[in-house]
C-alpha positions in Angstrom: 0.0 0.0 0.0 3.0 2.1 1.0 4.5 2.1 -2.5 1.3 2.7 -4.7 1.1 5.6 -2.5 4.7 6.6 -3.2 3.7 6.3 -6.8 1.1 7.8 -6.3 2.4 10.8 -5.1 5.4 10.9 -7.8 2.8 10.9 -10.7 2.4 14.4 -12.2 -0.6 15.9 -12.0 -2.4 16.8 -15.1 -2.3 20.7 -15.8 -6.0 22.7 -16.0 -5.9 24.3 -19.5 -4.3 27.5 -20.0 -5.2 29.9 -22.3 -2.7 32.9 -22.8 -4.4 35.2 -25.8 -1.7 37.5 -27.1 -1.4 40.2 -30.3 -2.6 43.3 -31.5 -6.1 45.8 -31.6 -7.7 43.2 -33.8 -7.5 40.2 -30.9 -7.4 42.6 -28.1 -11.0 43.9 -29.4 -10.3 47.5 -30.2 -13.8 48.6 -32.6 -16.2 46.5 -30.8 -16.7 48.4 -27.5 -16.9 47.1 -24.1 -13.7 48.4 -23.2 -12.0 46.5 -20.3 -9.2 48.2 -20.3 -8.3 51.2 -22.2 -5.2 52.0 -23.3 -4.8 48.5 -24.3 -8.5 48.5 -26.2 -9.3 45.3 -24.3 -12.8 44.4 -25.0 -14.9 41.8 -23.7 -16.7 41.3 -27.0 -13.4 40.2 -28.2 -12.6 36.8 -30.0 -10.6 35.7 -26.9 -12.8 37.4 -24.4 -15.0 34.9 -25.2 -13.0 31.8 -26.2 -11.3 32.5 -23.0 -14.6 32.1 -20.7 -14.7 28.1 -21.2 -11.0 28.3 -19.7 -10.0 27.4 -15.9 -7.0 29.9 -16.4 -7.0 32.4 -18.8 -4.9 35.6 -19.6 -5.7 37.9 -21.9 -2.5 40.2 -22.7 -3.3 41.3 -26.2 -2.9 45.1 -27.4 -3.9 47.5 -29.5 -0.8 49.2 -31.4 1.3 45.7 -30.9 4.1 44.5 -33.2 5.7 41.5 -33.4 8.7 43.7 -32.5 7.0 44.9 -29.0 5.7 42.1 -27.6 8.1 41.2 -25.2 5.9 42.0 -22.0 3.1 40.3 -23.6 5.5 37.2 -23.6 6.2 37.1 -19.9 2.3 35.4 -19.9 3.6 32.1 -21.1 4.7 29.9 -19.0 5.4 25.7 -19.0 2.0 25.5 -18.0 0.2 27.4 -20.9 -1.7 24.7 -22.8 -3.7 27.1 -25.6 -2.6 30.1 -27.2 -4.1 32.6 -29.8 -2.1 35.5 -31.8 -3.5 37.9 -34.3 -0.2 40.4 -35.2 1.7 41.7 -38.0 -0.6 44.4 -39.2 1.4 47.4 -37.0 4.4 46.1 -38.5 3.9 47.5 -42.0 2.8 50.5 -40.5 -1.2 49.8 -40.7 -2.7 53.3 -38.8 -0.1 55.3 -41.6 -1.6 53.3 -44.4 -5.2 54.0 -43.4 -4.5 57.7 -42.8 -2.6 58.2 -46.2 -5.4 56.6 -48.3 -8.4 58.0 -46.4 -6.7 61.6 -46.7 -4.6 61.3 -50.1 -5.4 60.6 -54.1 -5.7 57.3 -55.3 -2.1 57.2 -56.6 -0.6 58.4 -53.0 -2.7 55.5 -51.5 -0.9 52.8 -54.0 2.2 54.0 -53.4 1.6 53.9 -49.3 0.3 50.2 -50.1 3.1 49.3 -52.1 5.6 49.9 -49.8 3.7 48.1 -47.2 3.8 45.0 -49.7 7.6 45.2 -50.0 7.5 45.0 -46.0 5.1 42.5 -46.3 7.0 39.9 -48.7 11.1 41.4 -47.5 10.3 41.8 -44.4 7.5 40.5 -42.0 8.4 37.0 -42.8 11.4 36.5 -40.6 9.8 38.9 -37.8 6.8 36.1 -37.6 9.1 33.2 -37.5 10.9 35.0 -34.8 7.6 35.3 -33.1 6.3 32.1 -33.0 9.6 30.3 -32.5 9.8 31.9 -29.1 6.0 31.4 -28.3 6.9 27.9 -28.1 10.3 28.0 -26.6 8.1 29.4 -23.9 5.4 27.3 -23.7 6.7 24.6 -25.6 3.6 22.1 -24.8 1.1 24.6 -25.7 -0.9 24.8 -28.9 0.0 28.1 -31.0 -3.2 29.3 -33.0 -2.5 32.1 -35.5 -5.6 34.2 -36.8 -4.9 36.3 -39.7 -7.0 39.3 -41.4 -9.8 40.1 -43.1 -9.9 42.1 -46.6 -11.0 45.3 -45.1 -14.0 46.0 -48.0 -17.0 44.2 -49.6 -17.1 45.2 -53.6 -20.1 47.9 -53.8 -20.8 50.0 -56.6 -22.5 51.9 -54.3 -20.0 52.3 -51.5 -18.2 55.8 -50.6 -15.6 54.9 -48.4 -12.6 55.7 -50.4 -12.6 55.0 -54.1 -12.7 52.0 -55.5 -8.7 52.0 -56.6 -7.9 52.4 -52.6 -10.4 49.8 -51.5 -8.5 47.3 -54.1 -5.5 48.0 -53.6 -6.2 47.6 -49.5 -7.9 44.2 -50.4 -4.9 43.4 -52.3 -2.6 43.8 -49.6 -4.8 41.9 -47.2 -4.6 39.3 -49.4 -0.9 39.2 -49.4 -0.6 39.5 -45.7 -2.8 36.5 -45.1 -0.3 34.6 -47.6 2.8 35.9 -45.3 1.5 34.8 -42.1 -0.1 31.8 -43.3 3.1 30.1 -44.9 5.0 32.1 -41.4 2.1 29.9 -39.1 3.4 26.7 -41.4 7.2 26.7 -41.1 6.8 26.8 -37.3 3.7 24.1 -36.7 1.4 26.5 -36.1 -2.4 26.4 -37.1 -3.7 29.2 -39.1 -7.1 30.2 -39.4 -7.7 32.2 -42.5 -10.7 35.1 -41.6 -11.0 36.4 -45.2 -14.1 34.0 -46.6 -15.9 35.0 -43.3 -15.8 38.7 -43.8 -16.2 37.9 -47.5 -19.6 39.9 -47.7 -19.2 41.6 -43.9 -16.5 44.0 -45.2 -17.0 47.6 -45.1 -19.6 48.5 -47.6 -21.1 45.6 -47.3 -25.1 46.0 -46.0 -24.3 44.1 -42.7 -20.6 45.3 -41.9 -18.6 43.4 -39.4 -15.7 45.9 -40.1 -15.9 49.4 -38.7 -15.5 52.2 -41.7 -14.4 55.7 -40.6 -15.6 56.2 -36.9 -15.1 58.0 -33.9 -13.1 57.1 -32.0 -10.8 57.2 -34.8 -8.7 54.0 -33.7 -11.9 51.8 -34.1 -11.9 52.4 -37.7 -11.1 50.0 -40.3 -11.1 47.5 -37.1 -13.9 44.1 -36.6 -17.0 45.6 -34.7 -19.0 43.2 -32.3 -20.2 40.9 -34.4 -16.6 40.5 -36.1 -15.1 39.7 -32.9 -18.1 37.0 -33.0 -16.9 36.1 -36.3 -13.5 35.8 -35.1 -14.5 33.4 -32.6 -16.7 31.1 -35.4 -13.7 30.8 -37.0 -11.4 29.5 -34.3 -14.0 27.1 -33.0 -15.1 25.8 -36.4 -11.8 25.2 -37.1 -11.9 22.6 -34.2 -9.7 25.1 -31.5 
């Protein structure tokens, strides 16, 4: 009896799932109100607001204006223990808030040219800054699973639509759909799981009848960013993708 209870004492005893939710404004919630805290734009309509409620442990770090670059005191969440984690970062990086200001107040060609050089960031750039990123996610919680969550195209085609023209919403679309490349293949080369948001927006773009995208608003930083029911969206897409 004395040594199945020795035993039983030496046996490790199974962790209760941690969920450490890390990124930018588009996981911390920024644009769908319901601000917990808020110079981070923490929201708790936020994708991992409410993934995180059927946790035991969860901590929710994300926030708004994040780059792969700052994240560092996001990163002191991770521990051994952390058994789930979710990241949605990269946009800040190519300088998303400049982007956004030079098309909304600039010509069409202005706008391309701001876009374009986000693109060369994009492809030159942003890939080795999300490797380095998720490589030391796992170093520091090596037995968690790493979810990445990518971007939507910020605009639903509408003939009717007059937020910017329709060369700046392409061109923006465009470069969505290069960054959702980036991080995807990024998410890959480090056995991550990507969940691609881009056919869920598809027709809840800006412009589109039922937006899940913020256009221009005040405040200013929750434009061009998921409202409440994109968070929701957010959160459809990371459950139906079995997480």
């Amino acid at each position: 009896m004395a040594g199945v209870l020795a035993v039983a004492l030496l046996a490790p005893v199974p962790l209760a799932p941690e969920y450490v939710a890390l990124g930018d404004s588009y996981a911390s919630g920024a644009g769908a109100g319901s601000y917990v805290d808020g110079s981070c734009r923490r929201s708790s309509n936020s994708y991992p607001a409410l993934h995180g409620e059927g946790f035991p442990s969860f901590k929710f770090v994300a926030c708004s204006g994040a780059t792969t670059r700052s994240l560092k005191r996001q990163f002191a969440a991770l521990t051994p223990a952390t058994t789930f984690v979710t990241i949605t970062i990269g946009g800040n990086d190519l300088g998303f808030v400049d982007v956004l200001t030079t098309c909304t107040l600039s010509g069409d060609r202005a706008c391309a040219k701001r876009v374009g050089k986000a693109g060369d960031f994009i492809r030159d750039q942003l890939p080795a800054r999300l490797d380095a990123t998720y490589a030391t996610i796992k170093a520091a919680a090596p037995d968690a699973t790493l979810v990445v969550l990518g971007y939507p195209r910020l605009f639903t085609p509408s003939e009717s639509c007059r937020t910017l023209t329709p060369a700046k919403r392409a061109v923006l679309n465009e470069a969505a759909d290069q960054l959702a490349g980036v991080i995807g293949a990024a998410a890959e080369r480090t056995g991550a799981r990507y969940v691609d948001v881009r056919d869920a927006f598809a027709e809840h773009g800006v412009c589109a009848s039922e937006p899940w995208i913020n256009a221009l608003v005040s405040p200013t930083e929750d434009s061009y960013h998921p409202n409440k029911a994109g968070q929701a969206a957010y959160l459809q897409a990371l459950t139906s993708a079995g997480w």
